[in-house]
C-alpha positions in Angstrom: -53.5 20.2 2.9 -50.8 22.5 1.6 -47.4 20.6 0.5 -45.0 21.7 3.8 -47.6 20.8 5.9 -48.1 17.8 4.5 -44.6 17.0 4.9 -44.1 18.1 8.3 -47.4 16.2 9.2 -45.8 13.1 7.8 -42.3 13.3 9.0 -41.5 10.5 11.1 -40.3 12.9 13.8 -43.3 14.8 13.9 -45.6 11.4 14.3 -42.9 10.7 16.5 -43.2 12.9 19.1 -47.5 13.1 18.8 -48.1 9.8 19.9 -44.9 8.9 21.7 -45.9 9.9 25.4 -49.4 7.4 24.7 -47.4 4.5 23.3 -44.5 4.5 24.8 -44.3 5.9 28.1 -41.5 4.4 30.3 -38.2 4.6 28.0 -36.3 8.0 29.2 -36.1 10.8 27.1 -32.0 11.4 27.5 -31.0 14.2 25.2 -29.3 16.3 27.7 -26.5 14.0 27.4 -25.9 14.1 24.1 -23.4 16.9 23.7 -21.1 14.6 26.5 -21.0 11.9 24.1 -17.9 10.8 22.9 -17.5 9.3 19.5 -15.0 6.3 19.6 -15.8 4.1 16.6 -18.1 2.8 13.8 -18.5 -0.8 14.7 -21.5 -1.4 12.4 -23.9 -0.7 9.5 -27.1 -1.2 7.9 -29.3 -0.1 5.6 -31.3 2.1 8.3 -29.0 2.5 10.7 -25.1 3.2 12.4 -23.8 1.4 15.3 -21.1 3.4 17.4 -18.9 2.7 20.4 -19.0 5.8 22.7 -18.0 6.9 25.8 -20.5 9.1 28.1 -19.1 10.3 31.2 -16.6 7.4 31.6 -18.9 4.4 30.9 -18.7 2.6 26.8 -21.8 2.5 25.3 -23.0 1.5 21.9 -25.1 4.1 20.1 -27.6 3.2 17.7 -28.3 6.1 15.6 -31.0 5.9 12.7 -30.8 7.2 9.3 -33.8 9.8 8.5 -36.1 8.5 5.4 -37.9 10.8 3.3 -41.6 11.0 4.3 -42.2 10.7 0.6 -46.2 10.8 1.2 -47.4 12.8 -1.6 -50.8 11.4 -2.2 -52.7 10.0 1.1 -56.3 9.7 1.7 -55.7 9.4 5.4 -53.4 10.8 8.1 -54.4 8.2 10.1 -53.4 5.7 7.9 -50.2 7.2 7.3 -49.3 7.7 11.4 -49.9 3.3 11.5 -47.4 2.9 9.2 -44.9 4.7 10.5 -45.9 3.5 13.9 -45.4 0.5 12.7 -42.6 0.5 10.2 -40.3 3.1 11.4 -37.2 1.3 12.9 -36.2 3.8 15.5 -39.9 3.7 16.8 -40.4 0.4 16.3 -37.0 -0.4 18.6 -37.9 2.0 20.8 -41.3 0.5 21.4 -39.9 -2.4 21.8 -37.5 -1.4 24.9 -40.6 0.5 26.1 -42.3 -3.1 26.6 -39.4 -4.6 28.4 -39.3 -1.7 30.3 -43.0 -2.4 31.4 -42.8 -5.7 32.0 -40.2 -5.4 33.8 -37.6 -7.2 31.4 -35.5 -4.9 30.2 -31.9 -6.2 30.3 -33.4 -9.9 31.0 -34.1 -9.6 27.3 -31.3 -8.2 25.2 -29.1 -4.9 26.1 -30.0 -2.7 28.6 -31.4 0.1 27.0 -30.5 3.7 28.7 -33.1 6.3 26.7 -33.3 8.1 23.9 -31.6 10.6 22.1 -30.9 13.2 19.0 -27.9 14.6 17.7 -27.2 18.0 17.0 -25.8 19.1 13.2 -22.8 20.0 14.0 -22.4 16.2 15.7 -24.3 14.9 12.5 -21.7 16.6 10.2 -18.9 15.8 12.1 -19.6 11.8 12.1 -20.4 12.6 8.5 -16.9 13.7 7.6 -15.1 11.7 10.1 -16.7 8.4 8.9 -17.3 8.9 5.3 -20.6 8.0 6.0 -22.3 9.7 2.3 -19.5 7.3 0.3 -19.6 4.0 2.4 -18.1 2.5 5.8 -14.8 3.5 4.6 -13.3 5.1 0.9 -12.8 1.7 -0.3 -15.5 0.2 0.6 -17.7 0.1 -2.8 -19.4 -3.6 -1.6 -21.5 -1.9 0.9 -22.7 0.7 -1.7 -23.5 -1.9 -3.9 -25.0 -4.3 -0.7 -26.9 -1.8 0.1 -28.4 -0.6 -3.5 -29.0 -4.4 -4.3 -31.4 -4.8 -1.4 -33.4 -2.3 -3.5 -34.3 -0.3 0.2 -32.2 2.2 0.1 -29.9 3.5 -2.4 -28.5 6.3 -0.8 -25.7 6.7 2.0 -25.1 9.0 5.4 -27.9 10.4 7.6 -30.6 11.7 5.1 -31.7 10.6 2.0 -32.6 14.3 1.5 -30.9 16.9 2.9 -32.0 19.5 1.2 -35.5 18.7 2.3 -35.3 17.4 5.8 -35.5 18.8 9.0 -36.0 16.1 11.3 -32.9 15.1 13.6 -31.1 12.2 14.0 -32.5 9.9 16.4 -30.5 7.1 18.3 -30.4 4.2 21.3 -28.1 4.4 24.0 -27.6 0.7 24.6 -25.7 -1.2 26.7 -22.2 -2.0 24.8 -21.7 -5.9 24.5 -17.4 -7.1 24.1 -18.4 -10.0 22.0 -19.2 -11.8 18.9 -22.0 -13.0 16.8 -23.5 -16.4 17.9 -22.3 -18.2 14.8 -18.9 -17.3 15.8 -19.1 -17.6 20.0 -19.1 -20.3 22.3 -22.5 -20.8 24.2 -22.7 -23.9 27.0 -25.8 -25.2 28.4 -27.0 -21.9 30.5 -26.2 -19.5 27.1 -28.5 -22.2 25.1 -31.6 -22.1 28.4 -30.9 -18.2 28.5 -31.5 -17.2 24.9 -34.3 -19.9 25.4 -35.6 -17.9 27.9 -35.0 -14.6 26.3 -37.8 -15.6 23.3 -39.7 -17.0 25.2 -40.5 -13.6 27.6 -40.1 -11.8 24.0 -43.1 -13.5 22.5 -44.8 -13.5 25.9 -45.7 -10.1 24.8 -46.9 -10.6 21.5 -43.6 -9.8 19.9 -42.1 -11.4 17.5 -38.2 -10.4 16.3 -38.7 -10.7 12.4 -35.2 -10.8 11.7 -34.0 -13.5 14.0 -30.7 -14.4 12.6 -27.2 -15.6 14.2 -26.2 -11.9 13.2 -28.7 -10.4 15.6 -27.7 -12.7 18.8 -24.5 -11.5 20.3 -22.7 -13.4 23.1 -20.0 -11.4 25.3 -16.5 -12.8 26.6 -18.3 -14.1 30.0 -20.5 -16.2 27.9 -24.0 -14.0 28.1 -26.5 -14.4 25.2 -28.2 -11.2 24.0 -30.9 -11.2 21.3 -30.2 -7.9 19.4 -31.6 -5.8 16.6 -35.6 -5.2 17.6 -35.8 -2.3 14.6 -37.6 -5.5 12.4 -39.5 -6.4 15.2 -43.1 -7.0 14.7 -45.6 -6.0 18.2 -49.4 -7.4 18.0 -51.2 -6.3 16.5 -50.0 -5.0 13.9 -49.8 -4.1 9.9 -49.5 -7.6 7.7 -51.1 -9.8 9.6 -54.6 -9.0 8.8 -57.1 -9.4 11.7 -56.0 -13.6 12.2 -53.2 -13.9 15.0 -52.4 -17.3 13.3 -49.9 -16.0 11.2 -48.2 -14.2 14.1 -48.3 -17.1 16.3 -46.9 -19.3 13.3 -44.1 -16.4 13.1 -43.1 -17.1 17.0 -43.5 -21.1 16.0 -40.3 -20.3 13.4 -38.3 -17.9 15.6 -38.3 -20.8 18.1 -37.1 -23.5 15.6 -34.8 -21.1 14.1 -33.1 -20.8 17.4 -33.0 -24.9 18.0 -31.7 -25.0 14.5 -28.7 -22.5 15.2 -27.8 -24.7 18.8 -28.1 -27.6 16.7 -25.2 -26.2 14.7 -23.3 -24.9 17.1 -23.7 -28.3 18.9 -22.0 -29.9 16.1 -18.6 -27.6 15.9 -15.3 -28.7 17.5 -15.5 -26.4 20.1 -18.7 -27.4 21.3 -17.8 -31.4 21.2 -18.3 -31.3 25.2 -21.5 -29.7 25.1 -25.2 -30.5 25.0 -27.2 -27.9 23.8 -30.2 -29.9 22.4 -31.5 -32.9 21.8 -32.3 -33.1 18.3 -30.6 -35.7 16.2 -31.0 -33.4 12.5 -31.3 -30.2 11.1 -35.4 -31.3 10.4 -35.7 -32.4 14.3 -34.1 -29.0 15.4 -36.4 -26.7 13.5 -39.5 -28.9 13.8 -40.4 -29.8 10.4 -38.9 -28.6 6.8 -36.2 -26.1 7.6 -37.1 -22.3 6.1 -35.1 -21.6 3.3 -34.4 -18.3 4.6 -32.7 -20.4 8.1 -31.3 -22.7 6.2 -29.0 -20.1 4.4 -27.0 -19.2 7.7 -26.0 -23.0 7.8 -22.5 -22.5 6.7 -21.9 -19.5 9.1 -21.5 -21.9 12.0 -17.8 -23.1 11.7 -15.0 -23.6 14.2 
């Protein structure tokens, strides 16, 4: 296999758009809008993604948009093998396959934001948000922490759309999801309905063999009017799938933890000020509320949950 087609064989885009009309055929494919979209703000970051607030003709919108990773497969015995990881790993595909299941089952907006398509961005949009945002040196000038954030989570150690420009071809891919005025779940207040609904939410997640994988109070958001929305599927796991071997025990044990994380975080917010009026569960400890021994990686967000 000569070296360009190798790479182009094993971008992401390219194993992208093979198999996405057989896996996931029910999310739209919007990219005649994108040269309407208006650019308002960078509300968020990570280290695969940007999050923006935009405008498309008159509504707000959040726009996910996803950093493009070098395909970096120099040596592979199989394309094959090399397609199921991506399938599987990718977080733009893995989101989007996970939008594509709600969509399905008939749950999309029941479970998280409302999810309007897909999308790419042209250069000259790609360059613009590039400049305007500072995206290559950080969030803003001054913001060294999230270079250093970033490079100490050893997974990416490089800023902006593309880790290699020079080298890359593939466009910028992105969400357009429903925008959600709001605050993390640590920080909101959620009564008795926001506690059944995000209840609810998991539940019809996992009710399709799909597990979150990075269920944390960062990735629940809850707007002014008091709605729940489990965010942030580019983690998510969807059986089967790679590292879980051929046992669905271990998955099923992963869905047994998402659950008692979320008692654990209502247990929390059950005990703040603001809550005092409030039952959101039943448990009497942190132990009760997770079901057993509380997962280190849980436990951490303990001191997130404050009036």
């Amino acid at each position: 296999m000569a070296g360009s087609s190798a790479h182009e064989r094993t971008s992401h885009w390219h194993i992208w758009l093979k198999h996405k009309d057989s896996i996931c055929p029910y999310l739209k494919d919007i990219r005649s809008v994108s040269p309407d979209l208006e650019f308002l703000e960078l509300v968020a970051e990570s280290v695969h993604s940007y999050m923006f607030k935009v405008r498309l003709h008159g509504t707000i919108y959040a726009l996910k948009l996803y950093a493009v990773p070098e395909a970096g497969w120099r040596n592979f015995s199989s394309l094959a093998w090399v397609e199921d990881v991506v399938l599987c790993s990718d977080p733009f595909i893995v989101e989007y396959r996970v939008y594509d299941a709600l969509i399905e089952w008939d749950l999309l907006g029941k479970v998280g934001p409302h999810c309007s398509g897909w999308l790419t961005i042209s250069n000259e949009q790609e360059q613009d948000l590039d400049k305007r945002f500072n995206l290559r040196h950080g969030y803003t000038t001054i913001d060294s922490a999230l270079i250093a954030k970033l490079k100490g989570m050893g997974r990416r150690h490089w800023l902006g759309f593309r880790q290699a420009p020079q080298k890359q071809q593939d466009p910028v891919r992105g969400l357009l999801l429903e925008w959600i005025d709001g605050t993390s779940l640590d920080k909101a207040f959620v009564d008795e309905a926001g506690a059944a609904c995000l209840r609810t939410q998991l539940r019809d997640l996992h009710s399709l063999d799909i597990v979150h994988a990075d269920f944390y109070p960062r990735n629940v958001m809850v707007s002014r009017s008091g709605r729940p929305y489990i965010i942030d599927f580019s983690s998510a796991r969807l059986w089967p799938c790679r590292g879980f071997g051929r046992e669905k025990e271990g998955f099923l044990d992963y869905m047994e933890c998402e659950k008692g994380a979320l008692e654990y975080y209502l247990f929390q917010l059950q005990g703040l000020q603001r809550h005092q009026n409030v039952k959101l569960t039943e448990a009497k400890s942190d132990e009760e509320a997770y079901g057993g021994r509380v997962s280190s990686d849980v436990e951490v967000t303990k001191d997130q949950f404050q009036d």
